[in-house]
N, C-alpha and C positions, 0 to 999 in steps of 0.2 A: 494568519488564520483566524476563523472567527468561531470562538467557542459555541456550541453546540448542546440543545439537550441531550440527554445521555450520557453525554462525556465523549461526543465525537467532535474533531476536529476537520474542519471541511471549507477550504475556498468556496468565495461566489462568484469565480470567473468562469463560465463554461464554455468548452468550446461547441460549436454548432453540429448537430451531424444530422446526417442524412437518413442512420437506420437504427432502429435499438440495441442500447446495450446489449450484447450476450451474455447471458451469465451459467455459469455454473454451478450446482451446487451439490458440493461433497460432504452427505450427514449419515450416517447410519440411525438414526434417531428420525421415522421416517414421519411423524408427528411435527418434528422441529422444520424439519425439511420441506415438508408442504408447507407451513406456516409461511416461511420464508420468502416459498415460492409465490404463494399468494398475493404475499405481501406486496412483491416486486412487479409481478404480471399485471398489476391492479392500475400499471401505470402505463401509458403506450410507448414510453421510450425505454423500457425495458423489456427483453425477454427470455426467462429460463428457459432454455435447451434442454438441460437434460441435471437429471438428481442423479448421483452415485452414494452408493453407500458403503464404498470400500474405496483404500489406495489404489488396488489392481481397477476396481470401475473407474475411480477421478482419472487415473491415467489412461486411461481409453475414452473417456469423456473429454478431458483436453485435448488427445489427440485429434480425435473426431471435428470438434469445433471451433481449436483455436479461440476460444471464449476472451470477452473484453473484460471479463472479472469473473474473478474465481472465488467462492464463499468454502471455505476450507474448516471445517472443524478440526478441533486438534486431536481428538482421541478415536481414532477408530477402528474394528476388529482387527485389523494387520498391519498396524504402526500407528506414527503418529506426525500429526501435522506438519511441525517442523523439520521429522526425518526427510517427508517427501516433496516439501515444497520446492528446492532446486531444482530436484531435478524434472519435477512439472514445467517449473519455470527454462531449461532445458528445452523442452518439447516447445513451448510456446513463446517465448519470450517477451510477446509483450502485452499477456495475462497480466493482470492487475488482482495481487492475490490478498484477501481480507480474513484474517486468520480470527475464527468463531472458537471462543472461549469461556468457560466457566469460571476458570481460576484467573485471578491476578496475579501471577508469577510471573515476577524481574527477569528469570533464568528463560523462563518459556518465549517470551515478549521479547530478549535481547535475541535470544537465537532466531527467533522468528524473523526479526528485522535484519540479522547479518544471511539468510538464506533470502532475502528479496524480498520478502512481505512488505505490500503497500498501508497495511494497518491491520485494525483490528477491532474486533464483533463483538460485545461483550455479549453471553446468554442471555434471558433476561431482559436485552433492551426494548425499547419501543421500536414500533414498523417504522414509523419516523425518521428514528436517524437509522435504522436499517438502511432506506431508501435514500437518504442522505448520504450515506457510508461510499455504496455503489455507486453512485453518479460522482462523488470524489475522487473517488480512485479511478476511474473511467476514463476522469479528466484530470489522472497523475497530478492527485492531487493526496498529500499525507494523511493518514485517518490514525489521528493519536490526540490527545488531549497532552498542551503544550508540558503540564507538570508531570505527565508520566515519562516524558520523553526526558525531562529535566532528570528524573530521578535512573533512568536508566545511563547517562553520560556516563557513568563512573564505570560502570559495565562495559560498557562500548569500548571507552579508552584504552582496557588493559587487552585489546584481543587485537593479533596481527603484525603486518608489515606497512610498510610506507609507500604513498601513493601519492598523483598530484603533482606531479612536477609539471606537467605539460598544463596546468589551468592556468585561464589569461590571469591578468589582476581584475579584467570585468568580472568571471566566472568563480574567483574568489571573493569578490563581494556578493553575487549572489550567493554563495554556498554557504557565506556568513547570516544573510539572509534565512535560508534553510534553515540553518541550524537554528534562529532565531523561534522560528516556527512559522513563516510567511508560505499564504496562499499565494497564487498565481497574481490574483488581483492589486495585493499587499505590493509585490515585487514590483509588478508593471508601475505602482505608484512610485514607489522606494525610489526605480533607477529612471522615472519619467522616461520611459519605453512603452510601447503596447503591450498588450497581452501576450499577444500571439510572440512578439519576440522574445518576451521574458520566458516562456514555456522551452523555444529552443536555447536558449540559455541552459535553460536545467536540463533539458535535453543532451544537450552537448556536456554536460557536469558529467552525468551518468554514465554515458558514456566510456569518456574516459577514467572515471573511475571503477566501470564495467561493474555499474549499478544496475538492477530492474527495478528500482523505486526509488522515491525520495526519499524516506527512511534508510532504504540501506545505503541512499551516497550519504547521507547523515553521519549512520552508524561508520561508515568508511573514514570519514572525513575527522570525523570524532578517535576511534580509536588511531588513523594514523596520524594523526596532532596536526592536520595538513595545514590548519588556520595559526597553529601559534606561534609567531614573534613577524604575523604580515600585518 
């Protein structure tokens, strides 16, 4: 991955599409919210669908649109971010969910990433890597800055069961990879493959370790020690 202003982490392999982003956005804070939206509208290959400003709206807003990214604050009137992101991720599964936070919390950022979160928003940041964030995750791509992921390992480690048996030795080198903190582009170099097959690679990781993002096959990989003594 290629460090980012703001402290977003974000690939520059993207894949081609045909129609804009969909995005979602879940704020109660209806100020923040339009900002966002702006923000992102401002560009033709994005388009906010629709703002919610509650768990019970986000969850009828995903329903409705099956959104390609979901901008999820974490604190709002009837829970909170991390209580509700599975089971969004549930409804939609292959929402790319970007968890918008004020606080730096280890605790909130590990659970975020073992409930599927493809990353994460800090308050605060610039449109910049806002817009940057979204097109990464769009293109399942990780949105963490490598030392924060570095500092949450220890967290990840102590939660769960054991997984991975069924990864090739290829799909363990990539996941090694992952874990390192590599973009899409990174990997295609790494294993002199293209792009496009390095993507079903991780594709295929996820899978079987019944990931919705790179981060939690990370977080997966990580707390079931799947890498250590290969």
């Amino acid at each position: 991955m290629t460090e980012r202003a703001g402290g977003i982490l974000a690939g520059s392999t993207e894949t081609v599409r045909t129609s804009p982003i969909k995005v979602v956005i879940v704020d109660d804070h209806l100020l923040v919210a339009d900002s966002v939206a702006a923000a992102l509208d401002a560009y033709d290959d994005m388009e906010v669908v629709e703002i919610a400003g509650s768990c019970a709206n986000g969850f009828a807003a995903v329903q409705r649109h099956r959104p390609d990214v979901l901008v999820l604050d974490q604190r709002l009137p009837d829970g909170l971010g991390t209580d509700v992101l599975p089971a969004m991720l549930s409804l939609s599964p292959r929402t790319k969910v970007l968890l918008m936070t004020a606080v730096d919390n280890d605790e909130v950022l590990t659970r975020a990433i073992e409930g599927g979160a493809a990353g994460f928003i800090p308050k605060g940041d610039r449109a910049a890597s806002l817009v940057r964030a979204v097109r990464a995750a769009a293109n399942n791509e990780a949105v963490i800055t490598a030392d924060t992921l570095r500092r949450l390992m220890p967290r990840l480690a102590q939660r769960g069961k054991r997984l991975g048996d069924d990864l090739t030795a290829r799909e363990r080198e990539v996941l090694q990879l992952l874990i390192d903190g590599k973009s899409t582009a990174a990997l295609a170099r790494a294993l002199v493959v293209s792009p496009a097959t390095a993507r079903n690679h991780v594709q295929s990781i996820m899978t079987k370790l019944g990931a919705h993002s790179r981060l939690e096959a990370v977080a997966i990989a990580t707390r079931e020690k799947i890498m250590v003594g290969t």
